[in-house]
Every structure is written in C-alpha cells, then in structure tokens.
Phi, psi and omega in degrees: 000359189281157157281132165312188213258339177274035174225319173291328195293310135036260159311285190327338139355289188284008233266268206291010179271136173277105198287118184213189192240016166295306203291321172295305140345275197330293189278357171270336178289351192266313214244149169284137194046240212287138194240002181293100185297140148318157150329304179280007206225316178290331181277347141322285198280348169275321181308306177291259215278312196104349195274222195196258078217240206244200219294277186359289176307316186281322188296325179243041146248001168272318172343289187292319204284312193280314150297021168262300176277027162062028179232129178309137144190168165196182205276197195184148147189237224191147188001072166285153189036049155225181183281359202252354186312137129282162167198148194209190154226148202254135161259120164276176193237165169345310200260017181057034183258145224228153187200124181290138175219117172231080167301330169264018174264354196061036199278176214245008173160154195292178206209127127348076146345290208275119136329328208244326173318169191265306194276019164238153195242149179277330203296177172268173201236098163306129151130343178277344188196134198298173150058037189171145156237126145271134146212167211267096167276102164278176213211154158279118190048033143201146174277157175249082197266135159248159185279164145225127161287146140348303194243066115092002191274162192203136172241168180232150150234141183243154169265089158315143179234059192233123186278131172315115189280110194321317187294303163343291193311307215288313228279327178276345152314304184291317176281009145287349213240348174258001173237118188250138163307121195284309171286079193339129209199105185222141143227144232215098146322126155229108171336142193184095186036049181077039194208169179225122154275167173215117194289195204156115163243126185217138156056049187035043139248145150227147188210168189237133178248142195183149195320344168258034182108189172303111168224097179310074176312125208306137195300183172211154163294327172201175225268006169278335173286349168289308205281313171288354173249331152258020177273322166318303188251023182237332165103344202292156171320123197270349171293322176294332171283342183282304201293312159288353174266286179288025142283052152241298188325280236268341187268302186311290172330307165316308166292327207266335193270348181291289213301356192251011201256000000 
C-alpha cells in the first residue's frame, strides 16, 4: 500500500510542515486582489515565519514539487468553492497505480487507491496516519477512508478521485483563502515516544493525539502564552504568531458583539 520511493522522496519534503489556517488570516488581513499565494511567495513565508497553510496551499506546492520531479499527479477533494472544501492529491506511479497524498490532513505517507492492484489491502493499516489505522474503500470515481482511533471510535473521509481540472482547482483556492474561518487552526507532526503524534491547536484548545489516546493541555489566557506554546511545539515565528492570534481575537470579539445585538 506504500508509494514507491520516487513519490515519497517527494513527500518527505513536507515531513516538518504544519498545517494551519494562520497564514490565510494574515495574508488576508495584507494582501489586495488575490489572496491564493504563490508557491514562491510561500516559500518566502516558510522560510521567514515558519508556517505552510492550509489543504489549498499545501496541494499546490506538493504540486509544484512533484512536477519537477516528473510525477503525474493532480488535485482531487471534495465540496469546492463552499467553506466545508478539501483537497488532496492523487500521484501515479510508473505502472499507473494511483496513490492518495493528503498533506492537509497531515498523513504521515501516501496510501494505495486502486482496488484492483495486487499490492492493496482491505485491513486496516498502521503507519499512514498519525494517531489512527486506516482503511482505504475505493469506490467509483471515489475513495472512502476510515479512521479507526485508540478508544474505538471511527471517522470517514471520501475523496473524488476524477481529476480537478487546475483553472477550477486556483478558482476554489481563491474562494477558500477568501473565507477565513473565525476559528484559528495549527496543526503539527510531532515525534513522539517512538511514534509521530499529532498536535492541535483548534479553536484556543489544544491536545496532543497518539496511539494511546487523547491528552488535553491546559487552556490558557492570552494570546502571548498561545504564541508561546505554539511556538514550543511548531518552531513558527512568534511575532507572526502573536500577530495573528489576535486577528482571531478581533473576528471572536466581533461575532460575539453581532451575535448579542
């Protein structure tokens, strides 16, 4: 169910970045007309700051990276151009076996599709996604994945898997980067007592998730000790973080004075 080593050497690029919607707050409170960044402009702000951002972004710099290295791929998700959109990417390999690669789900390496392959399996699976064995239901003209958790719980996500025609794809990139979501969202691979865990910070919670469950981290009060814990487990800059956690603050604030009016 692995990708061969010339779609992962690939992937592995991305092993430290993290996925969060800090960057889209930002660069939406900065920039005039188009708010999808570039590749090269992202790589500037990873470079500066430390962030990535969210599914859009990450697809289209796994994108770019993979049309460099001479591999097929193209994006795939789910309810474009609403506020609920995914995206991922689907890559082949030499033999045209198809591989899910979802950086904005974080998965920790791409996953087998084709049902019909010799080399796929129905069971469930270690090692694709942190904190959870998965499996892969293809489908016509989509995949179905379920999670199964530590405490016995189990989620789905599905995939069209018909490739997203690119003028489409930039045109549902600009309408996600132009809808910012009021709750602030970083997540973060982390080594972790011989495992790669996965932190979260959502919505001023935070928890650490792993094969032995859940561990909730204590709230906290303002936003420089927020900056400060995710600078702890993410490395990102902490002035950019301070500066964007209170464009969150200032959205949260907003709605609270709408919703009492």
């Amino acid at each position: 169910m692995k990708a061969p080593q010339e779609i992962l050497t690939v992937w592995s690029k991305f092993d430290e970045f993290p996925m969060e919607t800090f960057a889209k707050a930002w660069f939406y409170s900065k920039a005039e007309g188009k708010r999808q960044r570039t590749v090269t402009l992202m790589k500037a702000h990873r470079e500066r700051y430390g962030i990535s951002g969210n599914c859009f972004d990450l697809a289209i710099w796994l994108l770019d990276e993979f049309t460099k290295a001479g591999i097929k791929a193209y994006p795939v998700g789910s309810h474009l151009n609403t506020e609920d959109a995914h995206v991922g990417l689907v890559a082949e390999d030499a033999s045209g076996n198809r591989y899910l690669c979802d950086l904005g789900d974080l998965w920790l390496q791409p996953i087998l599709i084709d049902g019909d392959s010799k080399a796929f399996k129905k069971e469930r699976l270690a090692g694709f996604f942190p904190a959870a064995e998965v499996q892969v239901l293809p489908k016509e003209k989509e995949v179905e994945i379920i999670y199964h958790r530590p405490n016995g719980k189990q989620s789905r996500q599905s995939y069209e898997t018909e490739p997203i025609a690119l003028d489409f794809f930039m045109e549902a990139a600009e309408f996600s980067q132009n809808h910012v979501y009021p709750k602030p969202l970083f997540e973060k691979r982390i080594p972790y007592k011989g495992e790669i865990a996965h932190w979260e910070f959502d919505d001023w919670e935070s928890v650490l998730s792993t094969s032995n469950g859940l561990f909730p981290e204590d709230s906290l009060s303002t936003i420089e000790e927020w900056a400060e814990r995710i600078h702890k487990w993410t490395g990102v800059d902490k002035a950019f973080l301070i500066e964007t956690l209170k464009i969150y603050d200032e959205i949260r604030l907003s709605q609270e004075k709408s919703e009492k009016a």
